[in-house]
N, C-alpha and C positions, 0 to 999 in steps of 0.2 A: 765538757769532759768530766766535770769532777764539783761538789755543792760541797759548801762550807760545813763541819759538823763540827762539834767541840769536843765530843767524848770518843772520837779516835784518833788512830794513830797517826793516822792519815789526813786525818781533819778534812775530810769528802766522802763523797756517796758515789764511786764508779759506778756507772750504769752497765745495766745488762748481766751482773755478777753470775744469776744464778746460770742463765742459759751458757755464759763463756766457759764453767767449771765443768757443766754437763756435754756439752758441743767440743772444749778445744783441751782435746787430753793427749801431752806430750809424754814422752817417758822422761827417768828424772836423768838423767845425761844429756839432754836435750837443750840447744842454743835458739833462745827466743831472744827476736825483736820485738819490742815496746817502740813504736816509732814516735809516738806519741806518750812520752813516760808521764809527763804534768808530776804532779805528786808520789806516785807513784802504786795506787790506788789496785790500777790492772796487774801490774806489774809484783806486785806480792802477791795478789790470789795464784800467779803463776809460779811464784818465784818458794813459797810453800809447799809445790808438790815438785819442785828439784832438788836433787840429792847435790854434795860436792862438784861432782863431776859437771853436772847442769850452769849453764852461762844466762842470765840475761845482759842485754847490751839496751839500752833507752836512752833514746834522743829526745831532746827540745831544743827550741832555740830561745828561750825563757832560763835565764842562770836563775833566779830565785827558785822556779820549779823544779829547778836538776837538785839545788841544796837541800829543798826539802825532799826529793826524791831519796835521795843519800842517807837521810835520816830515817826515812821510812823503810829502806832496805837494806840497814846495816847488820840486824841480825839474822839475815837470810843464809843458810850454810852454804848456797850456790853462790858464784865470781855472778859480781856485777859493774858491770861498766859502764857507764853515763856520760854522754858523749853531748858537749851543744853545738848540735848542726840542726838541718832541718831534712828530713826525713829525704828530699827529694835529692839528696845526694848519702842515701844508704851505699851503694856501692862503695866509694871511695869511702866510708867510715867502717866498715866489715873489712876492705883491703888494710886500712891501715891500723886494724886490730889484730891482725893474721888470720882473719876467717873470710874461706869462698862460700860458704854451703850454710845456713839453718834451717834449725827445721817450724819454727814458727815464727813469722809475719803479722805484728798484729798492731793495727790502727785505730784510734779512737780520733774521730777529725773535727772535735768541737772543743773547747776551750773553757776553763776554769770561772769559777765565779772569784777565783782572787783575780784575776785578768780584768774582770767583766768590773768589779768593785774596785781597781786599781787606779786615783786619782788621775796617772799619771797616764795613764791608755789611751781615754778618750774613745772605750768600746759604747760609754751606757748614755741615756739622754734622761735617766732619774736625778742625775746631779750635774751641775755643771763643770767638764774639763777640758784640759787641754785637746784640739781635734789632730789626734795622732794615730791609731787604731793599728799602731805597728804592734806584733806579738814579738819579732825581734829588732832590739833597740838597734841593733846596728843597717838596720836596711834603711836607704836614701829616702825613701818617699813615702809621707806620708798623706793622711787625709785632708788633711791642711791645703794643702800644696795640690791636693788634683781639686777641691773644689774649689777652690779660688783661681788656677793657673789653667782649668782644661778648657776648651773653646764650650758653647753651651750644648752642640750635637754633641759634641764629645761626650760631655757627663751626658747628656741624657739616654745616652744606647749605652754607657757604663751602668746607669741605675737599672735601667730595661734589661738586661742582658744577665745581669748578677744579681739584680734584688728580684726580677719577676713583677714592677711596678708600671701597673697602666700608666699612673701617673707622671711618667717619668720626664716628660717633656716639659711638662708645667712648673714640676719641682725646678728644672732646669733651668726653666725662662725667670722664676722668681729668685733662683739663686744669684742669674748673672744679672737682674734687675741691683740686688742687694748689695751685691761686691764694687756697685759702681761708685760708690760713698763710704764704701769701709769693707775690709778682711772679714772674713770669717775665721773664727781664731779658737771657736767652743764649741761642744758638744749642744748648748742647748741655744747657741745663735740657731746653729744651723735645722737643728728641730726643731724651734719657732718656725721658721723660713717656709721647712717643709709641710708645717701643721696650716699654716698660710696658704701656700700652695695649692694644699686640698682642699680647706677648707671643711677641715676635722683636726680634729684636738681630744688630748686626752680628756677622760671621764671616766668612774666609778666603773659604769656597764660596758665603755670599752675594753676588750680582751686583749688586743694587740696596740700599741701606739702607731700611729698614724707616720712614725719617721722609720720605724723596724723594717724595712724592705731598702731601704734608701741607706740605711745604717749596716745593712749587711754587706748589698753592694760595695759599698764604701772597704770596710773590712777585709772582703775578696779579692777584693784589687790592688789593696794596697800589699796585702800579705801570698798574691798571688795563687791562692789555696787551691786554686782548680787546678793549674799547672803541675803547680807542687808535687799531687794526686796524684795526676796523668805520668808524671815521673816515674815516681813509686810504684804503681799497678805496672808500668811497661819493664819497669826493672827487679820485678820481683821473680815471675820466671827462671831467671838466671841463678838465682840466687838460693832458690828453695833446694832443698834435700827433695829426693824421691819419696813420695806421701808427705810430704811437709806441706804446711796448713799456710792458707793467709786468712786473715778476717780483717774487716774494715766494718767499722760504725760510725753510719753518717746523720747528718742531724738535718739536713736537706734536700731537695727534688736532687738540685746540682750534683751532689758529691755522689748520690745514690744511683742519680743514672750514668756517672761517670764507672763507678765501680760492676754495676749490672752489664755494661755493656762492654769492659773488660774481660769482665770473669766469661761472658758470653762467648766472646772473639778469641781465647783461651781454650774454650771446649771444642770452640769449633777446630782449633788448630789442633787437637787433639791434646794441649799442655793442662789443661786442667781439667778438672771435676767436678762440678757445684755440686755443693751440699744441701745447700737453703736455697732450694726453688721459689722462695719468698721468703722477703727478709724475713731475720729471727725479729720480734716485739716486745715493749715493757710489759709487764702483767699490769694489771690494775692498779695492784699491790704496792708495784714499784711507783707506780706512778702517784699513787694517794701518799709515798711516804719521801718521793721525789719528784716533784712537778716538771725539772728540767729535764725528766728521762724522758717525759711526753711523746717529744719525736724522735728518739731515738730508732734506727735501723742497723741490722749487721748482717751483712751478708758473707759467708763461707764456702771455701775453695780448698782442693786439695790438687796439689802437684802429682799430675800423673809419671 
């Protein structure tokens, strides 16, 4: 969602800026969801060309990200409301703010590098942390707890299934080999394990680490992010104003063909519009001056 910078306001790089400001133009009385506020990065480019009249509303489920959200959009003239839920319960957060109806929907479904660098996560395998990979502190279960507690099919159609890892059975059989002598308890127990497993390991001219497929699945499932998704895309319809806009920017196959084949089942029912017959892309540009925009994707709909 968002890279560390020091000389904004924001302290990040939202991705996708220029094509969001060209592509998703509200008028300025217009009630935008940020379902994904992090920082609050998207959410001023929007919240800029709203007059008084104009609302933004942004969720997280991240209380550090809502605070500094608050800070970054307190001199905005439009009502801002920063709500910690998670996205997949927007109805019941719009009811319990007095709104049925907005007219923009807009998702950013990839997460912060203060997340990603946050000791206390257990997202990264650069340093060693706690194996947690919750984004909100308050949900029951974490990474911890499914690789150590899931039977070894279990995890290995969990890592197949959400990371996209041939490997996924082997990773499996070496995990439940390891757990029989001790917990898995950190970030780089368990990258050891996996780099084991393969029988690949980081190096210099490796591009991706050899546990990133396994570290994402893990992520997915603890934070349940596909579901989540599938929430939000099925409960948005209801919720848009007549031409109100949704957009979603995914950062994987998963999320992407989750949302494509939404927006698709949409047209077909005659409820939406696609805009972007292929996703919208980073430029070069963006990506020479923001690496993590790389995979970025956004695909746009309009409520018929």
């Amino acid at each position: 969602m968002c890279e560390f910078k020091d000389n904004t306001s924001c302290e990040h790089i939202p991705v996708l800026t220029e094509q969001i400001a060209e592509r998703l133009s509200v008028p300025q009385d217009a009630v935008v969801v940020d379902a994904t506020v992090g920082h609050g990065g998207h959410s001023l480019l929007f919240g800029e060309k709203l007059g008084p009249g104009g609302t933004i509303i942004g969720l997280d489920v991240d209380e550090k990200s809502l605070t500094r959200a608050q800070t970054a959009l307190c001199d905005l003239e439009c009502e801002v409301i920063l709500v910690r839920s998670n996205f997949a319960d927007l109805p019941d957060v719009l009811a319990d703010e007095g709104y049925s109806k907005v007219d923009l929907i807009f998702a950013d479904i990839g997460f912060c590098s203060a997340q990603l660098n946050d000791p206390k996560r257990g997202f990264s395998f650069q340093q060693n942390m706690p194996l947690d990979m919750r984004l909100d502190d308050r949900l029951k279960v974490t990474a911890e707890q499914i690789v150590n507690d899931y039977e070894e099919k279990e995890l290995a159609d969990l890592i197949f299934k959400y990371g996209d890892e041939r490997g996924s059975r082997r990773i499996a059989r070496y995990i439940a080999e390891f757990r029989k002598t001790q917990r898995i308890k950190s970030t780089l127990q368990l990258a050891n394990v996996i780099c084991k497993a393969l029988n690949k390991f980081p190096s210099p001219g490796r591009r991706i680490h050899p546990a990133t497929k396994t570290f994402q699945a893990l992520r997915i499932a603890v934070n349940d992010e596909l579901g989540c998704l599938e929430e939000l895309l099925e409960a948005a319809p209801a919720l848009l104003n007549k031409n109100g806009l949704i957009a979603v920017i995914s950062f994987h196959s998963l999320e992407d063909r989750i949302v494509k084949n939404n927006f698709r089942e949409n047209k077909r029912l005659q409820t939406y519009e696609i805009l972007t017959k292929k996703p919208i892309n980073p430029t070069d540009e963006e990506i020479s001056r923001n690496p993590r925009a790389r995979s970025s994707k956004m695909r746009i709909a309009r409520r018929i």
